[in-house]
LUMVOMAR-951689 format. One record per residue: residue number from 1; residue in three letters; chain; x, y, z of N, C-alpha, C in turn. Coordinates in steps of 0.001 Angstrom, whole numbers. Atoms other than C-alpha are relative to their C-alpha. Last residue first. Layout:
REM residues N
NUM, ALA, A, X, Y, Z, X, Y, Z, X, Y, Z $
...
This chain:
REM residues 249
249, UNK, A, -932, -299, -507, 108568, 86432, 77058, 1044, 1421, -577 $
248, UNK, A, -806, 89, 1180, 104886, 86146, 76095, 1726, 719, 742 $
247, UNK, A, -118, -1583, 190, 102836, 85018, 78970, 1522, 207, -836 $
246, UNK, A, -565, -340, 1748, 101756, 81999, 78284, 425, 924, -183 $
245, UNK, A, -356, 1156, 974, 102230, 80099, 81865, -13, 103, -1449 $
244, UNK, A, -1244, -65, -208, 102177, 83516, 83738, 90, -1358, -911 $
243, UNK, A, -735, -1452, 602, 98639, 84076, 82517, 1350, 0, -360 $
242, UNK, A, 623, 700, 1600, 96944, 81193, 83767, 1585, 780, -744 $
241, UNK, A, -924, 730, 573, 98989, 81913, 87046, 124, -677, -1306 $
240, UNK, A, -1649, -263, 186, 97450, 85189, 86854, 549, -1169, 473 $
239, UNK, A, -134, -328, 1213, 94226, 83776, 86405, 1309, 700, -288 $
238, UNK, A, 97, 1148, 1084, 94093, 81635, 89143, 519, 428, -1383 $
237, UNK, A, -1104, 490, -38, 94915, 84600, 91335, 58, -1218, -865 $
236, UNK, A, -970, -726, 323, 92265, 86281, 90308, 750, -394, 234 $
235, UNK, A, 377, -142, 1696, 89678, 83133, 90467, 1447, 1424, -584 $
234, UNK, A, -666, 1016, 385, 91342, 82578, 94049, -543, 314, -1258 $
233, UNK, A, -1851, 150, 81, 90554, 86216, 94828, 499, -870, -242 $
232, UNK, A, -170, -949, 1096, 86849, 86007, 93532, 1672, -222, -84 $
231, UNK, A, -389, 634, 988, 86452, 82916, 95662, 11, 568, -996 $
230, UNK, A, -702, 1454, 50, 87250, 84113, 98908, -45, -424, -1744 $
229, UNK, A, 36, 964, -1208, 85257, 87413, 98762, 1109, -1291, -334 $
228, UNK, A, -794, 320, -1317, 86936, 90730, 97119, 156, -1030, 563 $
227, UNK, A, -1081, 1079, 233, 85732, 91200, 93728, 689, -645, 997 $
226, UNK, A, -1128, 287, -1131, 84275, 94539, 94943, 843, -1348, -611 $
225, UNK, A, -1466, -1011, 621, 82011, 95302, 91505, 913, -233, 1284 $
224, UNK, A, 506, -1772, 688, 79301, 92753, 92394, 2194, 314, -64 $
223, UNK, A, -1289, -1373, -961, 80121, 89018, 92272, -565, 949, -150 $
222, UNK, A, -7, -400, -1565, 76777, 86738, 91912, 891, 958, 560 $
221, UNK, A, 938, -248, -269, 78129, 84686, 88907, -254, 320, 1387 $
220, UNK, A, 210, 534, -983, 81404, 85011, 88122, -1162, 256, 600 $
219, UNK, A, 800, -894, -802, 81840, 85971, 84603, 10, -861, 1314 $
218, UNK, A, 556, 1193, -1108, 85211, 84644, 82700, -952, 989, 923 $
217, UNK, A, 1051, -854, -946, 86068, 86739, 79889, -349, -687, 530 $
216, UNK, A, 619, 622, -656, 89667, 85223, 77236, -1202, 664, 1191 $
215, UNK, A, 704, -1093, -923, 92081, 86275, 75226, -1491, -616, 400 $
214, UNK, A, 36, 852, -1755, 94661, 84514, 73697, -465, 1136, 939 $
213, UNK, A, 123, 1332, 115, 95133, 85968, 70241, -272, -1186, 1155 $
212, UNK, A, -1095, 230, -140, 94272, 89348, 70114, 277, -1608, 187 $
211, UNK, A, -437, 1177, 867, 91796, 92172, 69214, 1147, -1006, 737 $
210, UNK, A, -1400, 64, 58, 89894, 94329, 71562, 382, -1142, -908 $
209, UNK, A, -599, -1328, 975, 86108, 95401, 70292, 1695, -1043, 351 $
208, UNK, A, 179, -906, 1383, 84529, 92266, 71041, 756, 637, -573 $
207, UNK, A, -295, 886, 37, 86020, 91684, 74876, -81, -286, -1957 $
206, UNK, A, -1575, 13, -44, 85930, 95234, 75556, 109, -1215, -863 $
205, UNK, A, -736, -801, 1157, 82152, 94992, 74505, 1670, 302, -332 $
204, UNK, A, 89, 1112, 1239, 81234, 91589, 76548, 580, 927, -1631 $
203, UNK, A, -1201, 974, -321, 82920, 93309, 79795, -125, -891, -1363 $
202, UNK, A, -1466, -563, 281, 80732, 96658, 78934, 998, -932, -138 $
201, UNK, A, -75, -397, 2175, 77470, 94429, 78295, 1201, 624, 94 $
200, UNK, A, -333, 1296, 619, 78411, 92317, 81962, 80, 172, -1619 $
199, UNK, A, 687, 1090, 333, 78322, 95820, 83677, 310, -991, -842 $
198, UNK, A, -180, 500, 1439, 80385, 98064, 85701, -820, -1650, -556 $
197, UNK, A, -935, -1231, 593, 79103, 99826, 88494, 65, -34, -1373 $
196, UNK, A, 327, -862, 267, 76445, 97350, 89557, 663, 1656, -931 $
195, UNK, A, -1074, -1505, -284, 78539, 94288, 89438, -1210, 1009, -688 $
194, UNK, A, 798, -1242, -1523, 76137, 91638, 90441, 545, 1174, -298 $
193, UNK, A, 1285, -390, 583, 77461, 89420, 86977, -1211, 783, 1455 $
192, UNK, A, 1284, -102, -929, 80786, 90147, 88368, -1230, 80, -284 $
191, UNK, A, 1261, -1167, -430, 83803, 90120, 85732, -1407, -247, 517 $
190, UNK, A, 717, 1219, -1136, 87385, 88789, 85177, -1452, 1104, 172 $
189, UNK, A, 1150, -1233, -924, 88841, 89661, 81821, -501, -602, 990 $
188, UNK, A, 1026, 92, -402, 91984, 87806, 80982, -613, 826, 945 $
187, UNK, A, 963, -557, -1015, 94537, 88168, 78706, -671, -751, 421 $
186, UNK, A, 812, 999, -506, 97596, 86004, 76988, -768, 1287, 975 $
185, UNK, A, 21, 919, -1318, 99518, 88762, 74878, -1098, -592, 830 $
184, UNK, A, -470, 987, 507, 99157, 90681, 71756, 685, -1171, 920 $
183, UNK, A, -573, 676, -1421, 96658, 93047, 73083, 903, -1212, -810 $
182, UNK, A, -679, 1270, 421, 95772, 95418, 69951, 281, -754, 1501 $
181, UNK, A, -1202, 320, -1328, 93278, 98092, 70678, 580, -1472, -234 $
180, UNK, A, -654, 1907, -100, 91721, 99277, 67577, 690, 245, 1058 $
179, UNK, A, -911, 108, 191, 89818, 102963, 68693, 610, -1081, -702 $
178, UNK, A, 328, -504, 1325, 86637, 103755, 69825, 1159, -86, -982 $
177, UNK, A, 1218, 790, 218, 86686, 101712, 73182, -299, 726, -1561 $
176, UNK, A, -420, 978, 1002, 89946, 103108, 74004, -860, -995, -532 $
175, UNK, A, 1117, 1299, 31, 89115, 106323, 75198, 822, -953, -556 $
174, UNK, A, -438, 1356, -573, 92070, 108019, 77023, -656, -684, -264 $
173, UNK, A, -1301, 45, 965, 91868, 111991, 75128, 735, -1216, 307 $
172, UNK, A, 745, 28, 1491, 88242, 112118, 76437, 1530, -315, -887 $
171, UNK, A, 380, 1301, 365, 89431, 111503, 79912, -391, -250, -1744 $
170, UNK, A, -1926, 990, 54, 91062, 115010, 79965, -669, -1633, -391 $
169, UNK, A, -904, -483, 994, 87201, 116441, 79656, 1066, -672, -253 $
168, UNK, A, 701, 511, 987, 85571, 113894, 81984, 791, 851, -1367 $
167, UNK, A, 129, 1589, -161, 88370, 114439, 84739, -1239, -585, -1406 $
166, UNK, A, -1467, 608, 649, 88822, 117997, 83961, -136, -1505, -259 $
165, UNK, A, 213, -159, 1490, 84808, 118764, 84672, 1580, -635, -681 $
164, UNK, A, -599, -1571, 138, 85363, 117084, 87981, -669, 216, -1481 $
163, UNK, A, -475, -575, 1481, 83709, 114676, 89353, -138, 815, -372 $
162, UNK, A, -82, -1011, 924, 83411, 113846, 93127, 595, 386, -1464 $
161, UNK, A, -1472, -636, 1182, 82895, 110859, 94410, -625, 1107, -465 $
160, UNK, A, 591, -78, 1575, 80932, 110006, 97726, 922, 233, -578 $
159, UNK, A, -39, -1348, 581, 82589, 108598, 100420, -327, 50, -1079 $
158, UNK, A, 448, -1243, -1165, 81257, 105451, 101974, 411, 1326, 109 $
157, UNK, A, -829, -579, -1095, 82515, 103430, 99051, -670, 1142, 801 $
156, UNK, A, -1372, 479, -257, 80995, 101012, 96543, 650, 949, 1253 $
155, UNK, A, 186, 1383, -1475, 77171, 101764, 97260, 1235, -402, 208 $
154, UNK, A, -110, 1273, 198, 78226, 105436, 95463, -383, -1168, 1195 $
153, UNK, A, 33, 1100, -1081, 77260, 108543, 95586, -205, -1100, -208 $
152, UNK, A, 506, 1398, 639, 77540, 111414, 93013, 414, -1446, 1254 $
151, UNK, A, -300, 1098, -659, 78927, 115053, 93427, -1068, -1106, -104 $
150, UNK, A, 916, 508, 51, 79534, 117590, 90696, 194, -1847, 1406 $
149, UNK, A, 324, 1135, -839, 82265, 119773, 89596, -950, -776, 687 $
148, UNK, A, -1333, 880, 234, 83644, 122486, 87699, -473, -1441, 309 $
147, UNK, A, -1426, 292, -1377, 81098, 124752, 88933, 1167, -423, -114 $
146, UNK, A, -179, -1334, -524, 79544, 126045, 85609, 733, -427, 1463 $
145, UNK, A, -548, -1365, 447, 80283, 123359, 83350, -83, 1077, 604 $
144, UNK, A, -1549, 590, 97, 79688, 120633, 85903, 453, 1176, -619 $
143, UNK, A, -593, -502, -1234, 76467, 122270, 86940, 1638, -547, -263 $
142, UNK, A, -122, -1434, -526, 75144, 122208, 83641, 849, 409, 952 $
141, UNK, A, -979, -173, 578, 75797, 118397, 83023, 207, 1762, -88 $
140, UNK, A, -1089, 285, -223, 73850, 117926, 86019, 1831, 457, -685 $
139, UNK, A, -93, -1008, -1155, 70800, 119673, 85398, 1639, 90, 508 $
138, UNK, A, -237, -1362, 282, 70998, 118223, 81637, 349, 679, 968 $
137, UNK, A, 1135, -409, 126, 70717, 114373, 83421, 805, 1764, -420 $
136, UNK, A, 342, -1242, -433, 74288, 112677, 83335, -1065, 761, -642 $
135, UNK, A, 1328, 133, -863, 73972, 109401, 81963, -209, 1196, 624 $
134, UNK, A, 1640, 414, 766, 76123, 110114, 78657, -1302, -316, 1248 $
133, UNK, A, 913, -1422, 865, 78716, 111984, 81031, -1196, -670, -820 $
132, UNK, A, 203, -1344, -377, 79426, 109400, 83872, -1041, 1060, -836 $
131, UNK, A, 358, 651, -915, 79885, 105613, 82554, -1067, 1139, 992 $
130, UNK, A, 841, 783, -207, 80199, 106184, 79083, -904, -324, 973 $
129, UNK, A, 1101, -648, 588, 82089, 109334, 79376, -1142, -955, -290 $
128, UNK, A, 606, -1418, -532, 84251, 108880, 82136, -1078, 414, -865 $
127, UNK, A, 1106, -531, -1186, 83933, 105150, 82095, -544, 1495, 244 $
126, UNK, A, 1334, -1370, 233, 85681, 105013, 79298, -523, 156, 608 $
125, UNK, A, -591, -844, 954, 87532, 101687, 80108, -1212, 1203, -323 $
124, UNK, A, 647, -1445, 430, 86024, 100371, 83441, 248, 915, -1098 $
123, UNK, A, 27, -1252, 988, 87360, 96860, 83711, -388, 882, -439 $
122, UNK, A, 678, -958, -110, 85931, 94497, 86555, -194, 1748, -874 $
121, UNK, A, 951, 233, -508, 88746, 92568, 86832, -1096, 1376, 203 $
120, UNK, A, 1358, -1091, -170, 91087, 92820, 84254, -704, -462, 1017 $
119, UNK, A, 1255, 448, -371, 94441, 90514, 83873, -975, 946, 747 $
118, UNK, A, 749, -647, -552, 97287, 91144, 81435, -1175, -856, 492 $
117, UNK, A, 1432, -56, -605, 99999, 89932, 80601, -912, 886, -93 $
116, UNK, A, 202, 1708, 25, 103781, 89785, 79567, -1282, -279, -79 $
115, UNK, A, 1339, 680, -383, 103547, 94090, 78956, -217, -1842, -310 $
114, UNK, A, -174, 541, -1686, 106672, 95740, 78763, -1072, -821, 623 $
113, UNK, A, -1612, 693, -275, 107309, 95920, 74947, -84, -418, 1926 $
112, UNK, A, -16, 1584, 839, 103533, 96839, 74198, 1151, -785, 938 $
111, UNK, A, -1054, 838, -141, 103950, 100619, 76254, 471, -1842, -143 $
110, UNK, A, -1111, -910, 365, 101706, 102606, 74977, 941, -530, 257 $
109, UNK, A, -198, -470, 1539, 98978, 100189, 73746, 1286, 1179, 312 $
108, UNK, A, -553, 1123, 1032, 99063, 97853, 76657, 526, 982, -1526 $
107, UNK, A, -1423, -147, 76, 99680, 101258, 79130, 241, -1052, -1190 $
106, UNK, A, -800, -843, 539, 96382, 102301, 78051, 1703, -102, 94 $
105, UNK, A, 399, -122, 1241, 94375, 99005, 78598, 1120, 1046, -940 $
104, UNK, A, -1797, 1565, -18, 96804, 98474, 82241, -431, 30, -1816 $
103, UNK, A, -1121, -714, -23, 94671, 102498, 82650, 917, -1181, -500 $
102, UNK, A, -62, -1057, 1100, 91061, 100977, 81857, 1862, 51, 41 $
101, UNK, A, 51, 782, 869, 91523, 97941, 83997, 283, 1115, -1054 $
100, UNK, A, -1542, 600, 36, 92961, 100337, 86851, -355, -1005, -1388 $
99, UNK, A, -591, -1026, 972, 89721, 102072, 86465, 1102, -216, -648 $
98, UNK, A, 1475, -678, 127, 87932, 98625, 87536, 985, 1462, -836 $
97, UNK, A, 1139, -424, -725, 90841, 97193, 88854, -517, 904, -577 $
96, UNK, A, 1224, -1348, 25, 93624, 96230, 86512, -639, -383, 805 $
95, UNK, A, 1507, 449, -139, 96327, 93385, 86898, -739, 1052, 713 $
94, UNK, A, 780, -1003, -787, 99333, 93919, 84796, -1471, -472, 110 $
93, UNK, A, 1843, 96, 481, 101561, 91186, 84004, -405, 1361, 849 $
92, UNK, A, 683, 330, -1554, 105258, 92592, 84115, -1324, -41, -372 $
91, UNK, A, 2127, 299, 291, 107562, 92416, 80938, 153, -420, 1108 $
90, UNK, A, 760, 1218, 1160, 111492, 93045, 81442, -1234, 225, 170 $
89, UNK, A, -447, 564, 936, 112506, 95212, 85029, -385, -606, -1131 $
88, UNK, A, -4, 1456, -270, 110763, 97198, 87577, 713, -193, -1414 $
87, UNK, A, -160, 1040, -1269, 110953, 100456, 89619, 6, -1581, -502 $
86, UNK, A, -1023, -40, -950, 111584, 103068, 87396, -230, -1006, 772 $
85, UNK, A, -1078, 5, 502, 109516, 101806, 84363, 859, 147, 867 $
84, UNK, A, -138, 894, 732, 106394, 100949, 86246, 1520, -83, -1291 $
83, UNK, A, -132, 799, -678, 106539, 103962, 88172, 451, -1462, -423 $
82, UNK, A, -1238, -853, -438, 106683, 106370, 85047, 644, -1125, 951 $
81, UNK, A, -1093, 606, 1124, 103564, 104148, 83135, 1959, 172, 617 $
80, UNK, A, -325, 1519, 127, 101520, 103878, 86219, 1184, -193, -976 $
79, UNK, A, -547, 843, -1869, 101963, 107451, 87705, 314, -1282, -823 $
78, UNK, A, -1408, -429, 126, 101143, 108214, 83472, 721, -190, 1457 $
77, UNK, A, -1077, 1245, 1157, 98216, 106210, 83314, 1539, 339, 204 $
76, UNK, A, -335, 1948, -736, 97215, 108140, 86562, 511, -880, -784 $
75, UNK, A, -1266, 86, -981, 97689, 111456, 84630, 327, -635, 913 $
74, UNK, A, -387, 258, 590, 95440, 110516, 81939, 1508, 370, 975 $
73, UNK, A, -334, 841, 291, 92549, 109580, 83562, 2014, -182, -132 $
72, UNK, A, 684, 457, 897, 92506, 112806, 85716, 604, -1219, -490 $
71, UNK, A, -624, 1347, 716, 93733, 114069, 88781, -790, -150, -1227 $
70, UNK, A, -663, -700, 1202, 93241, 117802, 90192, 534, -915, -768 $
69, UNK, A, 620, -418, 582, 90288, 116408, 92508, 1142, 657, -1202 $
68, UNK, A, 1056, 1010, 1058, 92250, 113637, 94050, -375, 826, -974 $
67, UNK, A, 1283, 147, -180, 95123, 116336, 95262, -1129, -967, -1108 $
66, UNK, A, 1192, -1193, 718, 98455, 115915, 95307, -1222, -500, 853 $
65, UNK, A, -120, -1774, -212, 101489, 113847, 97034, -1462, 135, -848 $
64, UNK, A, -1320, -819, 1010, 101311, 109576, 97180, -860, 1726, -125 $
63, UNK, A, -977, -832, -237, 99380, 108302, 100578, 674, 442, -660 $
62, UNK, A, -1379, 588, -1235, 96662, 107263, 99551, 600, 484, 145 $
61, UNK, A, 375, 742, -690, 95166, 108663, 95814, 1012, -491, 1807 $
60, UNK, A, 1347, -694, -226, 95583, 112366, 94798, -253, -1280, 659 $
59, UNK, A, -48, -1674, -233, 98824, 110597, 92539, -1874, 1025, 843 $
58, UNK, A, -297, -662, 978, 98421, 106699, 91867, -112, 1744, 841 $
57, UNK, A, 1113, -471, 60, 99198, 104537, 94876, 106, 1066, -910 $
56, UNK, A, -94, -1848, -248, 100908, 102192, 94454, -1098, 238, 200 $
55, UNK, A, 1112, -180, -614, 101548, 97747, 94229, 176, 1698, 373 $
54, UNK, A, -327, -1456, -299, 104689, 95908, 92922, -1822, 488, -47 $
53, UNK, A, 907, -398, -59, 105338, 92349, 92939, 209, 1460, 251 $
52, UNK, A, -144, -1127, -91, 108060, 89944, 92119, -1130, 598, -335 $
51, UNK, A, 322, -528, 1475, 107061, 86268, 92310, 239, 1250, 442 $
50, UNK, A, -1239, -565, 315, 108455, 84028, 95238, 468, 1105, -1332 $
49, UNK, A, -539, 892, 1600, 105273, 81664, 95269, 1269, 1059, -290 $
48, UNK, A, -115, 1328, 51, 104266, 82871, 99026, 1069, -1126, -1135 $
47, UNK, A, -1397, 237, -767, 105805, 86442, 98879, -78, -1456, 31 $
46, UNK, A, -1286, -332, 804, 103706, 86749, 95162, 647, -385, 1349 $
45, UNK, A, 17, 1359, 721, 100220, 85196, 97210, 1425, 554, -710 $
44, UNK, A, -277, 1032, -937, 100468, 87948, 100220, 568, -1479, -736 $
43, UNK, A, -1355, 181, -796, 101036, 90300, 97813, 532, -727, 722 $
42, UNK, A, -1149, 675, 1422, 98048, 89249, 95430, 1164, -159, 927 $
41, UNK, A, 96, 1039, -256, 95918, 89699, 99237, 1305, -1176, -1588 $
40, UNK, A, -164, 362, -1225, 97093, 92894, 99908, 83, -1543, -355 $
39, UNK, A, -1595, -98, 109, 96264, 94044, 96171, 676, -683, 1078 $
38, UNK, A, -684, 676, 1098, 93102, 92512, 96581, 1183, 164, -37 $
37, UNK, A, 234, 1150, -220, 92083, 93832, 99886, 764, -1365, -1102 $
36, UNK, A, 1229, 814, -187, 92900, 97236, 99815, 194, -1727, -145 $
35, UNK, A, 411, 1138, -1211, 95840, 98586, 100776, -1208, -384, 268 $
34, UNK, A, -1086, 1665, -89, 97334, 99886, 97804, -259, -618, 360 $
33, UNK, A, -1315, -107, -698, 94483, 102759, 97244, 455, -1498, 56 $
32, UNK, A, -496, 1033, -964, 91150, 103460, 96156, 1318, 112, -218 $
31, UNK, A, -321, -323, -929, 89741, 106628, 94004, 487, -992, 1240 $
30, UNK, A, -11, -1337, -176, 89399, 105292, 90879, -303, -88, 1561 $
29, UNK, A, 1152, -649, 62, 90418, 101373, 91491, 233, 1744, -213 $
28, UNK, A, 1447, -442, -937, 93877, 100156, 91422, -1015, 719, -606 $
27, UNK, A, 188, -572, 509, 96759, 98720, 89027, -1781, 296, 931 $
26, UNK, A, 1312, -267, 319, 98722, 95792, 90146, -548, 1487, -137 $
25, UNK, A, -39, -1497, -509, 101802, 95134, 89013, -1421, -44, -9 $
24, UNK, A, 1001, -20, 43, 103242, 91321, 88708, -780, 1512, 860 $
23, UNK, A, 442, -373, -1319, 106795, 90440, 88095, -1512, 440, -330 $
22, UNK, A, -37, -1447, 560, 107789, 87641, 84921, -1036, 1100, 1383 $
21, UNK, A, 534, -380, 1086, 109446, 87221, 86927, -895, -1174, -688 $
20, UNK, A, -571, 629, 1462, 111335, 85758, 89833, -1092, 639, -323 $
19, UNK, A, 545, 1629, 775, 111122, 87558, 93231, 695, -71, -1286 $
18, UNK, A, -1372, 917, 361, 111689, 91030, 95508, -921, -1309, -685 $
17, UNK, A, -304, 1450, -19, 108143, 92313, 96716, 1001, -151, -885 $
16, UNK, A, -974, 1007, 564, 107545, 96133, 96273, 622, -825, 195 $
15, UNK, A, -956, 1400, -695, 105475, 98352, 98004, -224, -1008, -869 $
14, UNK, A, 215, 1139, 537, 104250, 102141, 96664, 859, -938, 969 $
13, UNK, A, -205, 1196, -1429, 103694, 105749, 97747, 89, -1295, -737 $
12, UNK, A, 1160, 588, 70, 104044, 108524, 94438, 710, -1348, 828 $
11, UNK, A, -586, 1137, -748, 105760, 111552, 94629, -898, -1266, -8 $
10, UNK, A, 379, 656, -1015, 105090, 113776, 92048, 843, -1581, 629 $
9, UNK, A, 881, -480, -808, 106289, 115803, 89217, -814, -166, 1086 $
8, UNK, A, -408, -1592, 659, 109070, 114533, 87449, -393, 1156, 981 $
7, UNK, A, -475, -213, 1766, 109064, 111333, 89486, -161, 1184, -217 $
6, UNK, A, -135, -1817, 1191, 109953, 110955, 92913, 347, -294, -1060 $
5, UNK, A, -458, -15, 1466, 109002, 107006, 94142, -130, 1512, -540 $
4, UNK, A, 1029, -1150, 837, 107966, 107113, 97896, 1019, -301, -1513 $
3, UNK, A, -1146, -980, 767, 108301, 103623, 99973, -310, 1342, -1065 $
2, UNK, A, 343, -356, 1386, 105848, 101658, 101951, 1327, 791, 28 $
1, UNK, A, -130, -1380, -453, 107232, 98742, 103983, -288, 951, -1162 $
């Protein structure tokens, strides 16, 4: 059943599986929601194996309060970081989606002490300016500064996205690709050599740049950026039981 979580400033929708630890949070796509496929399908696998689970929607997304367009990186890390403290206990693996990889990146470095895990699929860190502003043609990056905003169409979802100027601006203060990023716990990257969005050189540069001792990039040949079919989700679920067997206590 969903439930609302009031924090300072927003309400934010989420569902939460009872279990044994260490519990397991997943961490969604830009503009997607709880009830997609993966998360749905982790949940289904945590009530099976008796593992505590937790699953939202960040602020502008699904059903939690605002608006998409007044969101940025850095105030979805913060849904994740707020939520993730009120609602769960000890170290919880976190398993990113695509923006959500970026954001479980920013909670490893802000919040170390709560983090058993981690597992990426499809990891978008920087995206706003890697992925967005350096390809943006002059016409484009014009119209952002003078409208605010700019629309862009994706094969991933049958609504286009809209980006904001905030959203690439604010994002600039969430890179972690220029940075040291420490992970001092058992990772793994999962990533789609079809994935159009995000590519196999971004999944080989995280993998490079981050430091840590048990870390690990598994490509699956043929996935694109969804991750969704049969044997993506047993490879994600594989990897969070990898995970749970070193995950630092």
């Amino acid at each position: 059943m969903t439930e609302t979580f009031q924090s300072d400033v927003r309400q934010l929708a989420y569902n939460q599986t009872g279990g044994a630890g260490p519990g397991v949070v997943f961490l969604g796509g830009f503009q997607s929601d709880k009830e997609g496929t993966k998360a749905i399908d982790l949940e289904n696998w945590a009530k099976e194996n008796g593992r505590a689970f937790l699953r939202f929607d960040y602020s502008g997304h699904g059903s939690s309060s605002g608006d998409f367009l007044d969101g940025s990186i850095g105030d979805w890390a913060e849904d994740a970081e707020t939520i993730i403290k009120g609602l769960t206990k000890d170290k919880q693996i976190l398993v990113g989606s695509s923006m959500g990889g970026w954001i479980s990146l920013l909670l490893a470095r802000r919040m170390p002490e709560r983090v058993a895990g981690l597992v990426t699929i499809a990891a978008a860190p920087d995206f706003t300016e890697d992925g967005y502003w350096s390809n943006f043609d002059d016409a484009q990056k014009l119209a952002l500064q003078t409208d605010g905003q700019i629309t862009l169409r994706s094969e991933y979802s049958d609504e286009p996205y809209i980006i904001t100027r905030r959203l690439i601006e604010e994002g600039r203060n969430q890179l972690v690709l220029r940075s040291p990023l420490t992970l001092p716990f058992p990772v793994r990257f999962l990533q789609g050599t079809e994935d159009t969005a995000v590519s196999t050189m971004t999944a080989t540069r995280l993998l490079h740049h981050a430091k840590g001792v048990d870390m690990r990039l598994t490509l699956m040949k043929g996935a694109d950026h969804r991750f969704s079919d049969p044997e993506c989700l047993a490879m994600i679920r594989a990897a969070i039981e990898e995970v749970s067997m070193h995950a630092t206590g």
